[in-house]
C-alpha positions as CSV (number, residue, x, y, z in Angstrom):
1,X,0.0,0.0,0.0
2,X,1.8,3.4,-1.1
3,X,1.8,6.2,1.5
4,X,-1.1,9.0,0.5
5,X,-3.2,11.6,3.2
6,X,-5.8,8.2,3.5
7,X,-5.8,5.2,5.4
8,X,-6.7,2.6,2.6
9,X,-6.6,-0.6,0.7
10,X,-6.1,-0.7,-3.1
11,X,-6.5,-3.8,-5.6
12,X,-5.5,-3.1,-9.1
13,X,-7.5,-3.7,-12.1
14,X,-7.6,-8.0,-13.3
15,X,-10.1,-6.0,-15.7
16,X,-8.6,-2.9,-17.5
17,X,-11.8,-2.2,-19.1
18,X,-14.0,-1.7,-16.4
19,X,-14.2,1.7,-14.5
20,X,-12.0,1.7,-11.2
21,X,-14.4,2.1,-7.8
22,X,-13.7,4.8,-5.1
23,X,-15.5,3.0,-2.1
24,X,-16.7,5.2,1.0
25,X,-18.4,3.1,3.9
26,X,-20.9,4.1,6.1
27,X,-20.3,5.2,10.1
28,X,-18.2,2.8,12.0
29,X,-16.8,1.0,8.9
30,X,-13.2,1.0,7.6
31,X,-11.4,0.4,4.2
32,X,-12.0,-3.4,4.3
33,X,-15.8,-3.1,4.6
34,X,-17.1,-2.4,0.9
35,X,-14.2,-4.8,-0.9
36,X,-16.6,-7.6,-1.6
37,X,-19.1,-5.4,-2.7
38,X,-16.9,-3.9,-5.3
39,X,-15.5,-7.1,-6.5
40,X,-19.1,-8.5,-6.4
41,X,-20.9,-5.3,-8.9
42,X,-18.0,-4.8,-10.7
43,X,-15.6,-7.6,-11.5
44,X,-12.3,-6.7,-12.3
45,X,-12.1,-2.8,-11.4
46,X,-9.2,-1.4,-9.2
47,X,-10.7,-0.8,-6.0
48,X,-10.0,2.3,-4.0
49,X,-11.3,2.0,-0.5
50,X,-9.9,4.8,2.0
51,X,-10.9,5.2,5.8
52,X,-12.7,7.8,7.3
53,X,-10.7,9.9,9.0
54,X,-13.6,11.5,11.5
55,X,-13.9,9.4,14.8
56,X,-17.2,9.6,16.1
57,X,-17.6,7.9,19.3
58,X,-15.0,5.7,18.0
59,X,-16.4,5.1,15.0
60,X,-14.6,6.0,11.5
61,X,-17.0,8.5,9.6
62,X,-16.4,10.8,6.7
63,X,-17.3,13.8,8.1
64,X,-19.2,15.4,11.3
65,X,-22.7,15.7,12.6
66,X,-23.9,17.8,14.9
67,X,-27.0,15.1,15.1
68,X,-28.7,12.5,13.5
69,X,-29.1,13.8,9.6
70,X,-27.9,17.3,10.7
71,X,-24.3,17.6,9.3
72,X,-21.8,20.2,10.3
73,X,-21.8,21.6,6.9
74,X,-18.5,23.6,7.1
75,X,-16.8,20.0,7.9
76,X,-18.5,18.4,4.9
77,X,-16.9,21.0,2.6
78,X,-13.7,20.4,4.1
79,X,-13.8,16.8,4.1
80,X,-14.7,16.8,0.4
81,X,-11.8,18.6,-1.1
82,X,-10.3,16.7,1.1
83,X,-11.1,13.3,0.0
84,X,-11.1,14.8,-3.3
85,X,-7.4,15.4,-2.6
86,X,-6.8,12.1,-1.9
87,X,-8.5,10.6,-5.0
88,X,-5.9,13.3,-7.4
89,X,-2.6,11.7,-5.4
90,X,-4.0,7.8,-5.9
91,X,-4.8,8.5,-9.6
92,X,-1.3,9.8,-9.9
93,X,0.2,6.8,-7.6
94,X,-1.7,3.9,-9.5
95,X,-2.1,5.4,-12.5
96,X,-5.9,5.7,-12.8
97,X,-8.7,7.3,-14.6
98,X,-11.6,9.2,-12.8
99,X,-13.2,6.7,-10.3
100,X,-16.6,5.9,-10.1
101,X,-18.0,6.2,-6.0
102,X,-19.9,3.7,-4.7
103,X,-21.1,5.0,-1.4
104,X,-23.2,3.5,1.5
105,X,-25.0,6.2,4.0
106,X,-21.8,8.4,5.4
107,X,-19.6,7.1,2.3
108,X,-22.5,8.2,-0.1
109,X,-23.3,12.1,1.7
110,X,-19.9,12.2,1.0
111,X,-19.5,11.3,-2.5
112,X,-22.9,13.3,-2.8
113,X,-20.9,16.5,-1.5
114,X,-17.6,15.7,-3.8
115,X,-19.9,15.4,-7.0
116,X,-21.0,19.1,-5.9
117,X,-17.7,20.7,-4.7
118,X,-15.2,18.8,-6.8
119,X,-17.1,17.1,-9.7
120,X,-14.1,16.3,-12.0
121,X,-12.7,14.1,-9.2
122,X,-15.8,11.8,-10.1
123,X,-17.0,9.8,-13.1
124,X,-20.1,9.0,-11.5
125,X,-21.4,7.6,-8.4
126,X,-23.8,5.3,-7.2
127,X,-25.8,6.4,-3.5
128,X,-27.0,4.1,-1.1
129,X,-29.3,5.5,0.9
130,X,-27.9,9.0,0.4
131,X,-29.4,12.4,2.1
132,X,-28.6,16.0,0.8
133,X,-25.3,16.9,1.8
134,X,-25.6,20.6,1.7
135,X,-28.4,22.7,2.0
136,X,-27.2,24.8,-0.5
137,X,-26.1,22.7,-3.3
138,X,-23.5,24.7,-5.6
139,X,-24.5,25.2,-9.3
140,X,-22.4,22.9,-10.9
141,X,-22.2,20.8,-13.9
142,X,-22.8,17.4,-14.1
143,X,-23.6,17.0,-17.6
144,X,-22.3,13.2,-18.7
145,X,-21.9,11.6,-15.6
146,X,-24.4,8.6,-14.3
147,X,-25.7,8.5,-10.8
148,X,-27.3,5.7,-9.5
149,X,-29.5,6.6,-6.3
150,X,-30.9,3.5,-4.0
151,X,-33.3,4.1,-0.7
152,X,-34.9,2.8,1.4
153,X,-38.9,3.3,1.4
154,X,-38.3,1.9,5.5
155,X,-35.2,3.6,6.4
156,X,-35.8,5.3,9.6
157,X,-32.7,7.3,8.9
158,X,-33.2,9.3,5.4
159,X,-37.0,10.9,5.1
160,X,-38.0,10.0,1.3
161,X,-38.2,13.4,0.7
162,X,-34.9,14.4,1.7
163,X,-33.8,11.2,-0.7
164,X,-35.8,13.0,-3.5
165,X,-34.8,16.4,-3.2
166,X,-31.4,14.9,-3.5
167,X,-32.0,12.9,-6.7
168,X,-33.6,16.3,-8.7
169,X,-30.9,18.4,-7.2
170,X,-28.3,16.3,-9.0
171,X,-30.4,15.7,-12.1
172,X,-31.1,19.4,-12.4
173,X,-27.2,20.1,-12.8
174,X,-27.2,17.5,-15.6
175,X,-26.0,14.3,-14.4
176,X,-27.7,11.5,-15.4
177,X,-30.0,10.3,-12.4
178,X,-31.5,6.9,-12.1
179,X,-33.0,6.7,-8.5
180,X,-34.7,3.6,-7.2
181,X,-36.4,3.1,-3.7
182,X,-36.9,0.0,-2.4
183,X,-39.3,-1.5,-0.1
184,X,-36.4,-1.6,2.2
185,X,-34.9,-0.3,5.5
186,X,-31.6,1.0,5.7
187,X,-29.5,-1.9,5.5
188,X,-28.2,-3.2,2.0
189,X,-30.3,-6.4,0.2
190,X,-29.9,-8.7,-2.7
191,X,-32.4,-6.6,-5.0
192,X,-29.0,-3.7,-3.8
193,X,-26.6,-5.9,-5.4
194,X,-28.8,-6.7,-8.4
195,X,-29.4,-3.3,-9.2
196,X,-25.9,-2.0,-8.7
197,X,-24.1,-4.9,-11.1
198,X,-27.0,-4.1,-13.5
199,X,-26.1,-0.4,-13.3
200,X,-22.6,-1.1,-13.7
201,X,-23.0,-3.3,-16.4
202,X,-24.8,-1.2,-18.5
């Protein structure tokens, strides 16, 4: 593992083809969490999984809250050029084009926020079980790149709503929304998986 501002784990390509992934777990996870997943929708990409470097309550997050679904938006702008950062010195170390992020709760608010602040870092993203990020998303454009949006119609974390008003405010600065909600909590399931390797295929 080369030395870069991240804690993370990094498998190169068996597929040169297929897009690499930039991984972000949700809170209390760590670089190991989403591996399987990536190799699972998306066989043979490079896999880029850094570690959160906020510790709440011990537990590795992307960024701060000041409560549940109330971010400390000042930190999420930080923490995005941040990560964004990070993303420029791995491309350069492993010699890789613009990542796609596939991002669970934290990990997707975060990639959410990057696609706003710091869209060239990003070929796309897929969100599960993404809220707005910032109340006051940045006019950006997003023309060409593909976001894949999953929630939960049971989460008791992310109001529906919020998960909507998300999904417009991307697709109105031209990126290519396909949002999906499941008759699901907030936890990942099988029709996840289908979906994202269907996405990703495509």
């Amino acid at each position: 593992m080369t030395e870069l501002s991240f804690i993370h784990r990094y498998e190169p390509a068996a597929d040169p083809s297929r897009p690499p992934l930039l991984l972000l777990h949700g809170t209390g996870g760590d670089e190991n969490d989403l591996l399987g997943l990536g190799r699972m929708i998306s066989p043979g990409s490079a896999l880029l999984s850094p570690r959160g470097k906020i510790l709440e309550n011990g537990m590795p997050r992307f960024f701060r809250r000041l409560a549940e679904g109330v971010f400390d938006e000042e930190d999420v702008r930080f923490r995005a050029n941040e990560l964004a950062d990070f993303v420029a010195e791995a491309r350069k170390a492993y010699g890789l084009e613009a990542p796609i992020a596939v991002g669970f709760s934290n990990g997707a608010n975060i990639a959410a926020a990057m696609l706003m602040l710091r869209p060239e870092t990003l070929a796309g993203a897929a969100l599960l079980r993404a809220i707005v990020p910032l109340s006051q998303a940045p006019d950006v454009d997003l023309a060409g790149k593909r976001v894949l949006m999953i929630s939960g119609a049971m989460d008791p974390i992310i109001p529906a709503e919020n998960a909507k008003r998300l999904a417009a405010s991307l697709s109105a600065c031209g990126a290519e929304v396909q949002h999906e909600i499941l008759p699901s909590g907030h936890n990942l399931s099988q029709t996840d998986l289908q979906l994202l390797a269907r996405w990703f295929a495509e």
